[in-house]
C-alpha positions as CSV (number, residue, x, y, z in Angstrom):
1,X,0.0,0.0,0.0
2,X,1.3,3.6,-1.1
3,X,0.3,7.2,-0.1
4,X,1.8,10.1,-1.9
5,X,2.1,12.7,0.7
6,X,2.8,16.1,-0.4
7,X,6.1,18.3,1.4
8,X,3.7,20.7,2.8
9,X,1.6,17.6,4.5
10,X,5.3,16.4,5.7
11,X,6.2,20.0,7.1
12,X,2.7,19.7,9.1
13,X,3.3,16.1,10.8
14,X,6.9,17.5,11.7
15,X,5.8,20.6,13.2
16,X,3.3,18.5,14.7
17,X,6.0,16.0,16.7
18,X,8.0,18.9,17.0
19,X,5.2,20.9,19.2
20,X,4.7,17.9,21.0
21,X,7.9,16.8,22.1
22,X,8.6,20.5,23.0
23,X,5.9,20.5,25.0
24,X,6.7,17.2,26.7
25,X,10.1,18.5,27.0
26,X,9.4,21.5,29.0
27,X,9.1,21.6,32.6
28,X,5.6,21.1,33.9
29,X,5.7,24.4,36.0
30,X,6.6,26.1,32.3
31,X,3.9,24.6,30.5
32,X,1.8,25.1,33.0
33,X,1.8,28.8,32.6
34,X,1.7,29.0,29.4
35,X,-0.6,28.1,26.1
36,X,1.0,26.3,23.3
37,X,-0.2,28.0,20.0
38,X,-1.1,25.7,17.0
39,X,-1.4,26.9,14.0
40,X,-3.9,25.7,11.3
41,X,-6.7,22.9,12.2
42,X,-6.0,20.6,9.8
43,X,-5.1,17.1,10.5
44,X,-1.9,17.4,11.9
45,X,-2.6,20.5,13.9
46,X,-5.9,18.9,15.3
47,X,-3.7,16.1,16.4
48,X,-1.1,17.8,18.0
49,X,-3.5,19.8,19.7
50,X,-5.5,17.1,21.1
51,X,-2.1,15.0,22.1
52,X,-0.9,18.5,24.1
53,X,-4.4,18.6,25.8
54,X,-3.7,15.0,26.6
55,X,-0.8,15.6,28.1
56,X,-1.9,18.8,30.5
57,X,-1.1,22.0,28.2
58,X,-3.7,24.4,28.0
59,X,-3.8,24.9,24.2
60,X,-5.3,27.3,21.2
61,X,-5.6,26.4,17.5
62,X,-5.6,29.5,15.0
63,X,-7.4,28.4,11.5
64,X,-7.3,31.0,8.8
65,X,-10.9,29.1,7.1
66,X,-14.0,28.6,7.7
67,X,-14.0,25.3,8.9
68,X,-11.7,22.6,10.7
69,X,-10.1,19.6,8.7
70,X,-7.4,21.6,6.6
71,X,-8.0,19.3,3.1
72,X,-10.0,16.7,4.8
73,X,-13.1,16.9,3.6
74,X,-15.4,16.1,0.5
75,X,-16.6,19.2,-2.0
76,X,-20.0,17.4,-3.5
77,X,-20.4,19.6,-6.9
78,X,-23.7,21.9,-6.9
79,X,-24.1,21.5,-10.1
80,X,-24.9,17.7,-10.1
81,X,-25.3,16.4,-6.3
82,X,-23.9,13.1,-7.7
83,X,-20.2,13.8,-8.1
84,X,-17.5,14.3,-5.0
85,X,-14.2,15.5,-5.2
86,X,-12.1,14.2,-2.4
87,X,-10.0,17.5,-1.6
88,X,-6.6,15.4,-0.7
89,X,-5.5,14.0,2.5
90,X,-2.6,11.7,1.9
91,X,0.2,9.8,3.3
92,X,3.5,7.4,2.8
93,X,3.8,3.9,4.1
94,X,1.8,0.5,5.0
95,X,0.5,-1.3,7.7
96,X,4.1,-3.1,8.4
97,X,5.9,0.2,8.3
98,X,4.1,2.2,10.5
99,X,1.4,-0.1,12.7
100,X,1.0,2.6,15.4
101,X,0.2,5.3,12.9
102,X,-2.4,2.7,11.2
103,X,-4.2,1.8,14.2
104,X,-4.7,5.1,15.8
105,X,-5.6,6.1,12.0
106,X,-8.1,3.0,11.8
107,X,-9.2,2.5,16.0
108,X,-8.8,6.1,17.5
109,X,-9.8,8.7,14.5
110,X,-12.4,6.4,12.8
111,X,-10.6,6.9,9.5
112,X,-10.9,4.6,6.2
113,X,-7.7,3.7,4.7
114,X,-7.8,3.4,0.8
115,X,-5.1,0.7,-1.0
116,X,-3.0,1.7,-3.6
117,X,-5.1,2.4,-7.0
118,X,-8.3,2.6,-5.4
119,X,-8.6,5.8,-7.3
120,X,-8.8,8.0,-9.9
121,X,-7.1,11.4,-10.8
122,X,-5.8,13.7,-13.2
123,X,-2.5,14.6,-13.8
124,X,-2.2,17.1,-10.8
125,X,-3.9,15.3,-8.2
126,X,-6.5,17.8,-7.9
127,X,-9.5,15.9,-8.6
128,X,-9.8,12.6,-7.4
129,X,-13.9,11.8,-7.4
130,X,-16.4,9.7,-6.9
131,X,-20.2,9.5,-7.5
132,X,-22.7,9.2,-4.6
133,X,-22.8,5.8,-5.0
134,X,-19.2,5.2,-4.1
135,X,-18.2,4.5,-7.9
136,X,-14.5,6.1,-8.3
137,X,-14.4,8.5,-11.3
138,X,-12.4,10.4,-13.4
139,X,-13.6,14.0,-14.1
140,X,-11.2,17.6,-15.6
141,X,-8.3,17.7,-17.1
C-alpha cells in the first residue's frame, strides 16, 4: 500500500511532533503557565493539539478558514449532487511500516484507509472523485 504525501503535508506532521515533544520536553511548571499556540486545524494541527491537551497544556488552535479539517473533507459539486471530489489528504507507508500510525488512523480517529489504486485522478492530483454511490471517477483535465 502507497500514499503520496505532499512536502507541505510532511512539514505539518513535523511541526506536529515537533510541538509535542517541546511540550513534553518543558518543565511542567513552564507549561503550565503558558498556552502552546497551534497553527492551522488541519489534520496534523488537530492532532497535535489534542495529544498536548492529553498531556496537561492548555492549548489554542488558530485556523485562517471557515472550517476545521485543513483538506479533509469532501466538495459534492452543486451543479450535479452526484459527483465528490475528495479535496486530498494523503500519506507514505503501509501497515508493516508504520502499525502505530495505522491503528490510531483505523481505532482512534475512525478513519478509512484506501489501498494503492483505489482511485482516480488527473494529472495534478486535484480531482480525485467519486459518485454518490461510491463509484470512483475520473472527471477535468
Amino acid at each position: 500500500i502507497f500514499f503520496r504525501v505532499s512536502s507541505s503535508k510532511l512539514m505539518g506532521w513535523l511541526t506536529a511532533l515537533y510541538l509535542f515533544a517541546l511540550a513534553l520536553s518543558t518543565p511542567a511548571v513552564h507549561v503550565a503557565n503558558n498556552t502552546v499556540l497551534v497553527v492551522g486545524a488541519g489534520y496534523s494541527g488537530l492532532v497535535a493539539a489534542r495529544e498536548l491537551q492529553r498531556s496537561g497544556v492548555r492549548v489554542q488552535v488558530l485556523e485562517a478558514a471557515s472550517r476545521a479539517g485543513g483538506r479533509g473533507f469532501d466538495y459534492i459539486h452543486e451543479t450535479t449532487g452526484r459527483f465528490v471530489t475528495e479535496m486530498g489528504v494523503e500519506f507514505v507507508g503501509d501497515p508493516s511500516q508504520s502499525p502505530h500510525a495505522y491503528g490510531l488512523f483505523q481505532t482512534e480517529y475512525n478513519l478509512t484507509i484506501y489501498a494503492s489504486g483505489a482511485y482516480l485522478a488527473n494529472a495534478t492530483q486535484n480531482l480525485v472523485c467519486r459518485n454518490a454511490g461510491g463509484d470512483l471517477l475520473h472527471i477535468g483535465g
